[in-house]
PDB file of N, CA, C, O and CB in Angstrom:
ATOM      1  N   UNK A   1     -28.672  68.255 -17.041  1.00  0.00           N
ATOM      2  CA  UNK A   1     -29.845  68.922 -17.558  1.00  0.00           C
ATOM      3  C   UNK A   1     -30.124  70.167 -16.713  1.00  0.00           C
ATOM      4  O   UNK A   1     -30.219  70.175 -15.485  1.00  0.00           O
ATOM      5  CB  UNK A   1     -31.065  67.967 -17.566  1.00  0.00           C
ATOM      6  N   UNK A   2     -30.227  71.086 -17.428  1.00  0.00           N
ATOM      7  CA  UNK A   2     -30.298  72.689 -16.721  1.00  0.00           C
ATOM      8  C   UNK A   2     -31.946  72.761 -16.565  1.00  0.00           C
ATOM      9  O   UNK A   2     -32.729  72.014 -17.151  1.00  0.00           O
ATOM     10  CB  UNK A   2     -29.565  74.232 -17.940  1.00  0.00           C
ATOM     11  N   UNK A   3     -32.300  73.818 -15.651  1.00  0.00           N
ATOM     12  CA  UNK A   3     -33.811  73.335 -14.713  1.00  0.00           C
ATOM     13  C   UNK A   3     -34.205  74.544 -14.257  1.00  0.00           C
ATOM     14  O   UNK A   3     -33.228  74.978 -13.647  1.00  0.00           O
ATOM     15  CB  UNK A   3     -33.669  72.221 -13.251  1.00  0.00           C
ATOM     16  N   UNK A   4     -35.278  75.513 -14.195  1.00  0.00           N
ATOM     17  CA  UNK A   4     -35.750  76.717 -14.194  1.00  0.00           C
ATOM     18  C   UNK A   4     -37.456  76.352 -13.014  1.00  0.00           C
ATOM     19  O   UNK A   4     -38.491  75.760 -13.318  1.00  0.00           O
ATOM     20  CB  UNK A   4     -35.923  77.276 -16.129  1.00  0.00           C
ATOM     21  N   UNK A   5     -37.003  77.082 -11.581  1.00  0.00           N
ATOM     22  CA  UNK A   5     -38.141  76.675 -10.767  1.00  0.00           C
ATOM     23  C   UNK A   5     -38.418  78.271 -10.645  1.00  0.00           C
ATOM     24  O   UNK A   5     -37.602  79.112 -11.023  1.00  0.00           O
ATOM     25  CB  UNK A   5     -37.853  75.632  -9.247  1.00  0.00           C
ATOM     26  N   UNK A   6     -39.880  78.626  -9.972  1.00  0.00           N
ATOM     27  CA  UNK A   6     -40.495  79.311  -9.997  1.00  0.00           C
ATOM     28  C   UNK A   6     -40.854  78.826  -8.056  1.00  0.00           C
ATOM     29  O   UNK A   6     -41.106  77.664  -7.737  1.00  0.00           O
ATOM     30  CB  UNK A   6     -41.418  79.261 -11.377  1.00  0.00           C
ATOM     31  N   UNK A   7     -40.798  79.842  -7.157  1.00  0.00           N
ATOM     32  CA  UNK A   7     -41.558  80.082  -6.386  1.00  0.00           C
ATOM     33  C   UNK A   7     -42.652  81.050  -5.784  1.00  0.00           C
ATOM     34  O   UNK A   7     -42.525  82.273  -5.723  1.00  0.00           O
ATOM     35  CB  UNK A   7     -41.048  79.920  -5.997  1.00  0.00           C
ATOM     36  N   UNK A   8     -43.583  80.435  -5.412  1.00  0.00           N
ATOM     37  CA  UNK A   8     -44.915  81.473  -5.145  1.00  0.00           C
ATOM     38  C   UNK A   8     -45.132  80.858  -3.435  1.00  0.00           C
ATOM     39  O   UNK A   8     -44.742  79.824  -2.893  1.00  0.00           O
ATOM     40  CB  UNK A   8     -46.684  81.101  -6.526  1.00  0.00           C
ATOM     41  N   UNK A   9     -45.865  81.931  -2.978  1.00  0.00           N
ATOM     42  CA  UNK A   9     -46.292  82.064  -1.583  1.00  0.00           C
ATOM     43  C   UNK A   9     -47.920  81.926  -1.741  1.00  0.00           C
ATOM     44  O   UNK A   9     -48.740  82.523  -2.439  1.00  0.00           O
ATOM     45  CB  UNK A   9     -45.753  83.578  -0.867  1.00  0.00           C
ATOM     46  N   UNK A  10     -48.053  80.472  -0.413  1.00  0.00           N
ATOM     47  CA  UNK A  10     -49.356  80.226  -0.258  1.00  0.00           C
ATOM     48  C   UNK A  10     -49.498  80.240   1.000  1.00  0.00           C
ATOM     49  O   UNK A  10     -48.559  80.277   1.795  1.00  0.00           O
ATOM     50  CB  UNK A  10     -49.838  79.135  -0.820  1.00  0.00           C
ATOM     51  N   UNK A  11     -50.815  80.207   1.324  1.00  0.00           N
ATOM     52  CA  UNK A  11     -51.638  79.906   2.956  1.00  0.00           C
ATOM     53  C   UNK A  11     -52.358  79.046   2.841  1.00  0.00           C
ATOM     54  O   UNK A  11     -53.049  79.048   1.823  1.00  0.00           O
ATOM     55  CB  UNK A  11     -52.554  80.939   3.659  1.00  0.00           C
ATOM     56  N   UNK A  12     -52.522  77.926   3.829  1.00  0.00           N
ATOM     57  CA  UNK A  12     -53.591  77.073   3.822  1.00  0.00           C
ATOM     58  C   UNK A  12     -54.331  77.366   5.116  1.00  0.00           C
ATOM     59  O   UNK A  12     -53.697  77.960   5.988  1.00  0.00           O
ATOM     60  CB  UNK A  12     -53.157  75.620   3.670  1.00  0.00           C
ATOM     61  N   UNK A  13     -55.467  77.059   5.326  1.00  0.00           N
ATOM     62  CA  UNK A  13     -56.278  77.184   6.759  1.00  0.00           C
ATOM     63  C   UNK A  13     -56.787  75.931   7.112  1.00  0.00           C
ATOM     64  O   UNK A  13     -57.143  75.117   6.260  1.00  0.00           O
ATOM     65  CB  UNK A  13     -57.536  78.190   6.752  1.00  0.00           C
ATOM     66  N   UNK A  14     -56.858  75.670   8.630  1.00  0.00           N
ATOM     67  CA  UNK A  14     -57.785  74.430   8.956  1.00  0.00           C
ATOM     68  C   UNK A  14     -58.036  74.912  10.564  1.00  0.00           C
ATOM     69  O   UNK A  14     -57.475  75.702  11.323  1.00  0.00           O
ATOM     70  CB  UNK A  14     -56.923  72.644   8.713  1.00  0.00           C
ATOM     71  N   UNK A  15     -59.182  74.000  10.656  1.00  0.00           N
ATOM     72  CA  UNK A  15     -60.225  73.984  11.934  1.00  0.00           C
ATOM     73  C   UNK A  15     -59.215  72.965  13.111  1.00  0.00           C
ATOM     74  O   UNK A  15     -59.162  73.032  14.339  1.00  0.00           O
ATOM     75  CB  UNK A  15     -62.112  73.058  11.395  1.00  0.00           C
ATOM     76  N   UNK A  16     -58.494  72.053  12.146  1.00  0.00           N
ATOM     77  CA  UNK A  16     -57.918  70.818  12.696  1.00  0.00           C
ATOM     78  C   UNK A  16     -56.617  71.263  13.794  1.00  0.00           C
ATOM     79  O   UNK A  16     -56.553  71.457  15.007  1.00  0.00           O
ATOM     80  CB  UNK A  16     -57.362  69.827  11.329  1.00  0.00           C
ATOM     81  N   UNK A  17     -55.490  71.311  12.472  1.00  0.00           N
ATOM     82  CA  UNK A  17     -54.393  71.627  13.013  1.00  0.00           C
ATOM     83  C   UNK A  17     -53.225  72.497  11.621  1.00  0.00           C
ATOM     84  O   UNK A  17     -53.471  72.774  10.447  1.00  0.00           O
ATOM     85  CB  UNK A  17     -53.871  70.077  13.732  1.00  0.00           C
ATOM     86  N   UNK A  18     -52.027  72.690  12.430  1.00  0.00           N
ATOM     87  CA  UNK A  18     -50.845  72.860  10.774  1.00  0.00           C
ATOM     88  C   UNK A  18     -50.560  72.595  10.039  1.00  0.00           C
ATOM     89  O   UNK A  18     -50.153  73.246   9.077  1.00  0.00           O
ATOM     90  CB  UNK A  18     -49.998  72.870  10.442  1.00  0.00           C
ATOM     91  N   UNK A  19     -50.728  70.698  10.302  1.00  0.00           N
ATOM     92  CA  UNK A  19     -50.422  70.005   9.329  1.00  0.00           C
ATOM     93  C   UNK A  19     -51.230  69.585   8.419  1.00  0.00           C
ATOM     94  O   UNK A  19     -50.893  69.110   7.334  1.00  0.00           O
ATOM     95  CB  UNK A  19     -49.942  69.218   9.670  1.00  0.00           C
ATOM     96  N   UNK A  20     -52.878  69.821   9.022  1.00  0.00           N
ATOM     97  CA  UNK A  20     -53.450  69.588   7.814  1.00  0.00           C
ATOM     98  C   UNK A  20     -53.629  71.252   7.495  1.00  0.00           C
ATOM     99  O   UNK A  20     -54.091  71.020   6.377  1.00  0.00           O
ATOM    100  CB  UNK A  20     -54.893  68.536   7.881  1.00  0.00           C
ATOM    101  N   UNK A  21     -53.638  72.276   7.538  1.00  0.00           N
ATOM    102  CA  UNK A  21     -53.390  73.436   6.767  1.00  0.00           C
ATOM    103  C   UNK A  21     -52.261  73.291   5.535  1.00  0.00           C
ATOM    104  O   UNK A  21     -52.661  73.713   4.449  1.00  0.00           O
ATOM    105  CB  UNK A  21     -52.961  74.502   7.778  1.00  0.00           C
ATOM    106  N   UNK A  22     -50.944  72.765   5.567  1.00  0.00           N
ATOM    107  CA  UNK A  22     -50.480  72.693   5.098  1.00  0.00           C
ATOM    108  C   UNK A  22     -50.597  71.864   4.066  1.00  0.00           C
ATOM    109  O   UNK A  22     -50.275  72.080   2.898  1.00  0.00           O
ATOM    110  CB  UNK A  22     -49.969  72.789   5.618  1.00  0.00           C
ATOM    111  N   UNK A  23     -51.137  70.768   4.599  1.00  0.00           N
ATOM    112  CA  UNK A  23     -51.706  69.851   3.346  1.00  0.00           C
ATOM    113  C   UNK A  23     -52.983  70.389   2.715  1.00  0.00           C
ATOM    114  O   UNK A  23     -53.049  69.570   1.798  1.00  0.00           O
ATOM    115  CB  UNK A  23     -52.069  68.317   3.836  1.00  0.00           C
ATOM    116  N   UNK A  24     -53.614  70.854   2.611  1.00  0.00           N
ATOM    117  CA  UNK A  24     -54.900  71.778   2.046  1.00  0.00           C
ATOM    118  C   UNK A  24     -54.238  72.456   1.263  1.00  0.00           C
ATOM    119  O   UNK A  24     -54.351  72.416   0.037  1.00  0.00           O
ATOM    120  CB  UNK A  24     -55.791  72.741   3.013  1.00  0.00           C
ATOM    121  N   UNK A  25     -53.488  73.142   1.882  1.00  0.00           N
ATOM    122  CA  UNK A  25     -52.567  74.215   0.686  1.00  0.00           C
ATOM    123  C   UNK A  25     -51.902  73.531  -0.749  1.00  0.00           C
ATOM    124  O   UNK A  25     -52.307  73.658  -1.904  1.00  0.00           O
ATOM    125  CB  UNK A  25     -51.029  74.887   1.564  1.00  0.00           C
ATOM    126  N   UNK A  26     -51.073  72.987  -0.378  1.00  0.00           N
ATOM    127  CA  UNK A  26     -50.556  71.510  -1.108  1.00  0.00           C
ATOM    128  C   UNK A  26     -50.982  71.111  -2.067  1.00  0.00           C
ATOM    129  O   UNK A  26     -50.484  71.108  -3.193  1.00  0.00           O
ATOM    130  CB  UNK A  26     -50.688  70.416  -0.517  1.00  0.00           C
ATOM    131  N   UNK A  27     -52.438  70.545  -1.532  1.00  0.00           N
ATOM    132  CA  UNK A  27     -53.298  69.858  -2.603  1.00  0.00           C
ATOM    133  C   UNK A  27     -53.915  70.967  -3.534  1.00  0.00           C
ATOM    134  O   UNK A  27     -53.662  71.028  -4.737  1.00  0.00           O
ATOM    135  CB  UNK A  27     -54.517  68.951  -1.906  1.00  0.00           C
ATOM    136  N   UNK A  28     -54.870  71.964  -2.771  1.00  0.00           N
ATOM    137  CA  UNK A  28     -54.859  73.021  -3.810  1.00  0.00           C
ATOM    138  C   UNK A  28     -54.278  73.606  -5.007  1.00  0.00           C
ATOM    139  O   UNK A  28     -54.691  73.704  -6.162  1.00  0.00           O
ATOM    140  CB  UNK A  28     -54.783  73.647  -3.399  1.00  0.00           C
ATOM    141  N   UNK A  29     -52.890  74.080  -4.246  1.00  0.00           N
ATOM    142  CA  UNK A  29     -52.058  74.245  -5.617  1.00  0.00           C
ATOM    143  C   UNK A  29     -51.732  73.533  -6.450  1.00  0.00           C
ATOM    144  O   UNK A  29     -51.242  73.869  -7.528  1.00  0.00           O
ATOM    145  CB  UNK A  29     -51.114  74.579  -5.570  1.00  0.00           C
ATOM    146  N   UNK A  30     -52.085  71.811  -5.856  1.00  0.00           N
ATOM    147  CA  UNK A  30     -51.362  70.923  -7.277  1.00  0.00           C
ATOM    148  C   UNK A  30     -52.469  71.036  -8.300  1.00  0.00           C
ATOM    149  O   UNK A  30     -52.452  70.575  -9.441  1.00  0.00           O
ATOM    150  CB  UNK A  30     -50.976  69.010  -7.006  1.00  0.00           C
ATOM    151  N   UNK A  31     -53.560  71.810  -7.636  1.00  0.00           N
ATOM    152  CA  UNK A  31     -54.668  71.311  -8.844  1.00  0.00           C
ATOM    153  C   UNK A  31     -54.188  72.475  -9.997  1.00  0.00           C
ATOM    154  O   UNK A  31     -54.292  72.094 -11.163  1.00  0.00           O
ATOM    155  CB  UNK A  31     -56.710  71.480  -8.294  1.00  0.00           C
ATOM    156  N   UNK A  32     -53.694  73.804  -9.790  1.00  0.00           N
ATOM    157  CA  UNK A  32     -53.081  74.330 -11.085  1.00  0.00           C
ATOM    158  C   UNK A  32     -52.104  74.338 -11.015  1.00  0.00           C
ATOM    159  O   UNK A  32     -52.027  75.232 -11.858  1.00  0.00           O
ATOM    160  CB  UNK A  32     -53.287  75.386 -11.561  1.00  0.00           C
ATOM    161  N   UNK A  33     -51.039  74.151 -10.755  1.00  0.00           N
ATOM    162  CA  UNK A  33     -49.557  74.332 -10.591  1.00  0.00           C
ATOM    163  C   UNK A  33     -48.929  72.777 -10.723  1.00  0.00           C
ATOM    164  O   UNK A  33     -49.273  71.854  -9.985  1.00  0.00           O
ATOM    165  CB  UNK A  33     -49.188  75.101  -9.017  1.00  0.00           C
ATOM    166  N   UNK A  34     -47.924  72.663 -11.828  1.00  0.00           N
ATOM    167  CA  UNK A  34     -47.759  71.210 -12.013  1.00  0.00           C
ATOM    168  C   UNK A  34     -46.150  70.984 -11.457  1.00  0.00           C
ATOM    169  O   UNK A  34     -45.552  72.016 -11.154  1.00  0.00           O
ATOM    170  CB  UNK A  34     -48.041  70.733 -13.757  1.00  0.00           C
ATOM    171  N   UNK A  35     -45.515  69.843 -11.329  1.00  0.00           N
ATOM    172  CA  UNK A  35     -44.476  69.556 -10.631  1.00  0.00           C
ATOM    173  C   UNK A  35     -44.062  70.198  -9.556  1.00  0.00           C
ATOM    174  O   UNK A  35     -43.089  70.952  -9.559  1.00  0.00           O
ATOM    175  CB  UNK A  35     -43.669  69.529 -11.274  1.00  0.00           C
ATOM    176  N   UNK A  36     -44.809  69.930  -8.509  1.00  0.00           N
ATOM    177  CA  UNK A  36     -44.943  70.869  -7.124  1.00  0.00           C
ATOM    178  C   UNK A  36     -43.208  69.942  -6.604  1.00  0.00           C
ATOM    179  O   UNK A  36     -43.098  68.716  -6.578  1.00  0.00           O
ATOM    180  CB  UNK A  36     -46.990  70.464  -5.742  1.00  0.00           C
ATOM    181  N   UNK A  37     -42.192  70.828  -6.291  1.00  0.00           N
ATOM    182  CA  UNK A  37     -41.010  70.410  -5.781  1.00  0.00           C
ATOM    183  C   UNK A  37     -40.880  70.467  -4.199  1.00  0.00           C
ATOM    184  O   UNK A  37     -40.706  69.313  -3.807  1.00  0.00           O
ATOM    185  CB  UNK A  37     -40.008  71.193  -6.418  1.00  0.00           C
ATOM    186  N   UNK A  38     -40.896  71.288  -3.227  1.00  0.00           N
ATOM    187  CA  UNK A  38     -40.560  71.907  -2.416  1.00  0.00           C
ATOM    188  C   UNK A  38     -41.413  72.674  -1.841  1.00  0.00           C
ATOM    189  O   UNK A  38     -41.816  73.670  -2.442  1.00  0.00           O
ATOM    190  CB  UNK A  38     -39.751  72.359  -2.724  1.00  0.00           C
ATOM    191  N   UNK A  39     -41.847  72.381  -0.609  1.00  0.00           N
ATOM    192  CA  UNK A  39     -42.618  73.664   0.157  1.00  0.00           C
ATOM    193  C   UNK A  39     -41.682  73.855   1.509  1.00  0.00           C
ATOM    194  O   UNK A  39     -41.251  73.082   2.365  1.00  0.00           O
ATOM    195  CB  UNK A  39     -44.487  73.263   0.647  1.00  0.00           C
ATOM    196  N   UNK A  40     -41.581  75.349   1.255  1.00  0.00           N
ATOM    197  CA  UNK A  40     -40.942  75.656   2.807  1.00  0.00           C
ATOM    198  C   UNK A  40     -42.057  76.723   3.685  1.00  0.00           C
ATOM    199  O   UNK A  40     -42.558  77.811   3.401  1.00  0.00           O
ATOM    200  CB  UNK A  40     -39.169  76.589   2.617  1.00  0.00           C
ATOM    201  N   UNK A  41     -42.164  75.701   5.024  1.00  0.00           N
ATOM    202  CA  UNK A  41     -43.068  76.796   5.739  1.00  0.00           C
ATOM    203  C   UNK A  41     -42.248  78.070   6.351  1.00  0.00           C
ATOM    204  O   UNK A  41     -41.316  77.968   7.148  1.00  0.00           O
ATOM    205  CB  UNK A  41     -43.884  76.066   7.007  1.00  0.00           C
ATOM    206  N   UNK A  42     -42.871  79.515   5.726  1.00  0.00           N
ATOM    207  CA  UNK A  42     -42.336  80.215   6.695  1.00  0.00           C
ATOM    208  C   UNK A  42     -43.084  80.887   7.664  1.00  0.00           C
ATOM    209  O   UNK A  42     -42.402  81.640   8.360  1.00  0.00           O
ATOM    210  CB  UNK A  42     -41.645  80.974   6.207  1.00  0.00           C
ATOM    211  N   UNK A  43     -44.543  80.837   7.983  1.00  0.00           N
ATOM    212  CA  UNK A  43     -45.031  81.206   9.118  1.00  0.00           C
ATOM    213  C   UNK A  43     -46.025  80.434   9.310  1.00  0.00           C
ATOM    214  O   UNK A  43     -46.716  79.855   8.472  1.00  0.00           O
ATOM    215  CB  UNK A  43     -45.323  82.436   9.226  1.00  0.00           C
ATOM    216  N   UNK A  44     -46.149  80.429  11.375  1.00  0.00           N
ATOM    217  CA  UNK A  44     -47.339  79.731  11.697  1.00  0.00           C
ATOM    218  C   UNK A  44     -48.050  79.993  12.568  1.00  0.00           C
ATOM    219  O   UNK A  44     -47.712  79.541  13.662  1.00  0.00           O
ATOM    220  CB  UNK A  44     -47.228  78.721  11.879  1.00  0.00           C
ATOM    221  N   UNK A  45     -49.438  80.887  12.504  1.00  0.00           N
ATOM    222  CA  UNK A  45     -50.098  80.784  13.110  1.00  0.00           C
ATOM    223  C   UNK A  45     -51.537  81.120  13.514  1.00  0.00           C
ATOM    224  O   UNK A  45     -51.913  81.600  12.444  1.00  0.00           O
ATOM    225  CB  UNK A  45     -49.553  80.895  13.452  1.00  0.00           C
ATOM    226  N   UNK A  46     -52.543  81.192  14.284  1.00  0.00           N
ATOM    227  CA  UNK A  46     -53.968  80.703  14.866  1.00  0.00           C
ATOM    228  C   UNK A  46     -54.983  82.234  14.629  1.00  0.00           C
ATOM    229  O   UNK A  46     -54.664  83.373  14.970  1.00  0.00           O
ATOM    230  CB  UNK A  46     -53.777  80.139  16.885  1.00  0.00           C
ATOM    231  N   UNK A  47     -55.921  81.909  14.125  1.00  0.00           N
ATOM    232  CA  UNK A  47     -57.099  83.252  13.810  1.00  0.00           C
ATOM    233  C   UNK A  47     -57.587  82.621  15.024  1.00  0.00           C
ATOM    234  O   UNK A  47     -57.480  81.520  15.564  1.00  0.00           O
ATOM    235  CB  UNK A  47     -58.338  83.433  12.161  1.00  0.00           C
ATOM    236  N   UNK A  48     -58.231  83.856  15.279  1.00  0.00           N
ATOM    237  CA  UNK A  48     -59.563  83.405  16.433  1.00  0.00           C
ATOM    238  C   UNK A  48     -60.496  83.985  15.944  1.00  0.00           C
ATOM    239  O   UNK A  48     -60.584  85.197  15.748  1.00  0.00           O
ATOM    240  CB  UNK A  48     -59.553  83.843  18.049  1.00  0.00           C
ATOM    241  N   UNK A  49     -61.530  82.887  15.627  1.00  0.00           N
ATOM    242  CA  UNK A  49     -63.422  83.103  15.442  1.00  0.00           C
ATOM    243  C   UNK A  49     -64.047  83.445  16.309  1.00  0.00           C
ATOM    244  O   UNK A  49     -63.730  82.257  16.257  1.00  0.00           O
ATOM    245  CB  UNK A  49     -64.305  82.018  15.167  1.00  0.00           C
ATOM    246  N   UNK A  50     -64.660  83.827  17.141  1.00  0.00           N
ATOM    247  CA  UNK A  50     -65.409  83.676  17.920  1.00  0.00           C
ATOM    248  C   UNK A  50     -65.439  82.425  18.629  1.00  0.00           C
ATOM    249  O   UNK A  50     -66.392  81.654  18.516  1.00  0.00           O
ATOM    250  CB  UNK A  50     -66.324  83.972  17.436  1.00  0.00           C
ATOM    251  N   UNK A  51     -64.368  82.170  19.406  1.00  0.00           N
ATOM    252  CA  UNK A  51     -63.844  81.214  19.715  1.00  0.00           C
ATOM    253  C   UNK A  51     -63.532  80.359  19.571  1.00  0.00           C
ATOM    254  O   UNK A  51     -63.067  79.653  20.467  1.00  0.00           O
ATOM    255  CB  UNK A  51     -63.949  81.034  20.055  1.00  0.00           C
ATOM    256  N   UNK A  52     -63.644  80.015  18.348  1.00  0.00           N
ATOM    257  CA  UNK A  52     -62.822  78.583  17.260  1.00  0.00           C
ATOM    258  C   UNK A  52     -61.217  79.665  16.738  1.00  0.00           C
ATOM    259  O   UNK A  52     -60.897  80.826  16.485  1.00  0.00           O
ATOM    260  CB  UNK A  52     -64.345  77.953  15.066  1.00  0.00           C
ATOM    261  N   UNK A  53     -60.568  78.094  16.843  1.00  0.00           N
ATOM    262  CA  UNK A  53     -59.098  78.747  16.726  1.00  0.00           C
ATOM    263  C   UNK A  53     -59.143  78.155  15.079  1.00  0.00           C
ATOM    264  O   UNK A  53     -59.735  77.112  14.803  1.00  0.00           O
ATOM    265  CB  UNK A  53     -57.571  78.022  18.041  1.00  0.00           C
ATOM    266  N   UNK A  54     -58.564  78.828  14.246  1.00  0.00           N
ATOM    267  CA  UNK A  54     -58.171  78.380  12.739  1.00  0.00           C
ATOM    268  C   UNK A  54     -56.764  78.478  12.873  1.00  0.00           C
ATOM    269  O   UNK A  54     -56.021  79.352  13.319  1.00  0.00           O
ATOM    270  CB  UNK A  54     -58.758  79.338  11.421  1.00  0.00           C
ATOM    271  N   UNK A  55     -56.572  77.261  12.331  1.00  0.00           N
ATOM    272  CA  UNK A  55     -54.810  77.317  11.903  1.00  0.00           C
ATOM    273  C   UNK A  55     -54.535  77.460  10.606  1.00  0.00           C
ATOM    274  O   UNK A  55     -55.229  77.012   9.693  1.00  0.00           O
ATOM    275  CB  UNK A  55     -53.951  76.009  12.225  1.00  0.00           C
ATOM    276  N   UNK A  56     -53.250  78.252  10.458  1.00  0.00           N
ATOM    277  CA  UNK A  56     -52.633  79.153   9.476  1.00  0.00           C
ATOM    278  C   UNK A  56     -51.607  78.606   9.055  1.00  0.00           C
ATOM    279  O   UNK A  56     -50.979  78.358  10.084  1.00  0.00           O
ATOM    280  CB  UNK A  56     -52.303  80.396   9.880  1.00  0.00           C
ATOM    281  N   UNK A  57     -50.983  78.230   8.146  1.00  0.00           N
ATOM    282  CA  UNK A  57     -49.893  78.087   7.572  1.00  0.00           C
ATOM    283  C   UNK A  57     -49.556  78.774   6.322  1.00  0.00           C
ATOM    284  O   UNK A  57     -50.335  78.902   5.378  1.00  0.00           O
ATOM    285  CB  UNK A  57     -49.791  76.953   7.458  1.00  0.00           C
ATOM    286  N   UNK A  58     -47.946  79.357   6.382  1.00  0.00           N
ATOM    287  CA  UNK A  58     -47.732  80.537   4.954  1.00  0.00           C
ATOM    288  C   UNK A  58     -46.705  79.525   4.929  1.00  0.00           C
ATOM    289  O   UNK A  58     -45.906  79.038   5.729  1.00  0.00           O
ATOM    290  CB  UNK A  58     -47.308  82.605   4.988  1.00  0.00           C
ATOM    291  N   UNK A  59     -47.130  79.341   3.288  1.00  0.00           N
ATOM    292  CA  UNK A  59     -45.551  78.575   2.951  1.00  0.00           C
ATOM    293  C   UNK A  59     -44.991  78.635   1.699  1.00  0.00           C
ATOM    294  O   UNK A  59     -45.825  78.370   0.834  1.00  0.00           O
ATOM    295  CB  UNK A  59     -45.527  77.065   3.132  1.00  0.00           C
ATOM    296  N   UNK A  60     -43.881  78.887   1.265  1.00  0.00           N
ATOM    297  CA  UNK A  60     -43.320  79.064  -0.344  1.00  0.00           C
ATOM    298  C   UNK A  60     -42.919  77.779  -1.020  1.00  0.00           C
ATOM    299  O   UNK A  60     -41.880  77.190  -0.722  1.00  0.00           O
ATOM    300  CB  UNK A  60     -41.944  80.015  -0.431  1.00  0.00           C
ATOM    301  N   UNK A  61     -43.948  77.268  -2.133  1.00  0.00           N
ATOM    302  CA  UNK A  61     -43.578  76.348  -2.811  1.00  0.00           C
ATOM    303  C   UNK A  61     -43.437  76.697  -4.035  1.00  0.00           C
ATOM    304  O   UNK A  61     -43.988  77.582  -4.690  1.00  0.00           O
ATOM    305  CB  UNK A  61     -44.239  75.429  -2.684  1.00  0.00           C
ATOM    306  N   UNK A  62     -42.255  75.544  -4.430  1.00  0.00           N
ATOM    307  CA  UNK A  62     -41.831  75.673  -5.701  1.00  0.00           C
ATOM    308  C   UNK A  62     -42.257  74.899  -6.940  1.00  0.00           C
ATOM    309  O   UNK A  62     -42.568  73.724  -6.745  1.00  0.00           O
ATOM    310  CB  UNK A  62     -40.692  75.544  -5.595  1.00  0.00           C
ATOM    311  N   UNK A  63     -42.324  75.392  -8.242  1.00  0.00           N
ATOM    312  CA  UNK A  63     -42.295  74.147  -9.302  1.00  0.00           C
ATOM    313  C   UNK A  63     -41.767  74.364 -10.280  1.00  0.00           C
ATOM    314  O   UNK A  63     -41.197  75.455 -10.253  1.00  0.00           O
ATOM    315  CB  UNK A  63     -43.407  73.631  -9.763  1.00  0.00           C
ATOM    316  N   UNK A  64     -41.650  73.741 -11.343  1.00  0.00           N
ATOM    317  CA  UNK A  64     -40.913  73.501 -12.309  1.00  0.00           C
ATOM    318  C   UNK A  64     -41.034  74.109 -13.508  1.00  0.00           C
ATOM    319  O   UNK A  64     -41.424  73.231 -14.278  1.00  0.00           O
ATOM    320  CB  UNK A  64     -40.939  72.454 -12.455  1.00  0.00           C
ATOM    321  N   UNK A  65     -40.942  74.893 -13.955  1.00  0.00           N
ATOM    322  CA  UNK A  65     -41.232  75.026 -15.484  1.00  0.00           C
ATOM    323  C   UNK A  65     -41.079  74.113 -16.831  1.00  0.00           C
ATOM    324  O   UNK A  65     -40.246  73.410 -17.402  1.00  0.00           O
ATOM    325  CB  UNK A  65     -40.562  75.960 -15.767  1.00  0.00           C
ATOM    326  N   UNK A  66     -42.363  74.559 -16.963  1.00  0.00           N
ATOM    327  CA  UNK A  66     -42.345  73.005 -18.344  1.00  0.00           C
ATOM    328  C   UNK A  66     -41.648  73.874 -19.612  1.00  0.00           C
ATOM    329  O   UNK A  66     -41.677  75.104 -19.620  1.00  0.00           O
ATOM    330  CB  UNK A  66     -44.559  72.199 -19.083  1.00  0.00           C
ATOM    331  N   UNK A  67     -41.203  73.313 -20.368  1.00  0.00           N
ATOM    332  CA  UNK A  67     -40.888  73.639 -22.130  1.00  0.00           C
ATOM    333  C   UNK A  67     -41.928  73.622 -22.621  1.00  0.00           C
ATOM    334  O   UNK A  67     -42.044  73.815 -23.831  1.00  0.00           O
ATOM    335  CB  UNK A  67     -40.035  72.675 -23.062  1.00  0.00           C
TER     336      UNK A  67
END
């Protein structure tokens, strides 16, 4: 069966850490984007607030195209 993916570039942010940035991102996009395949992180890293650090994650995930 022949198979047609689409990738787009996201950021997630958190107060926490990367990994939940990354999962924020994740969940976000599944809410419009359907058959989420693959996320690859390609960058990582820290805003500074006024002395709160935010973590950053850029990552390219893929999905599926429906018929």
């Amino acid at each position: 069966m022949e198979s047609v993916y689409k990738i787009v570039e996201i950021i997630g942010t958190s107060e926490k850490s990367w990994e939940e940035a990354a999962r924020v991102a994740v969940s976000t996009a599944s809410k419009t984007l359907r058959d989420l395949r693959v996320a690859e992180v390609q960058e990582m890293d820290l805003k500074i607030e006024g002395g709160n650090l935010i973590f950053r994650v850029k990552m390219n995930v893929s999905f599926k195209y429906q018929d």
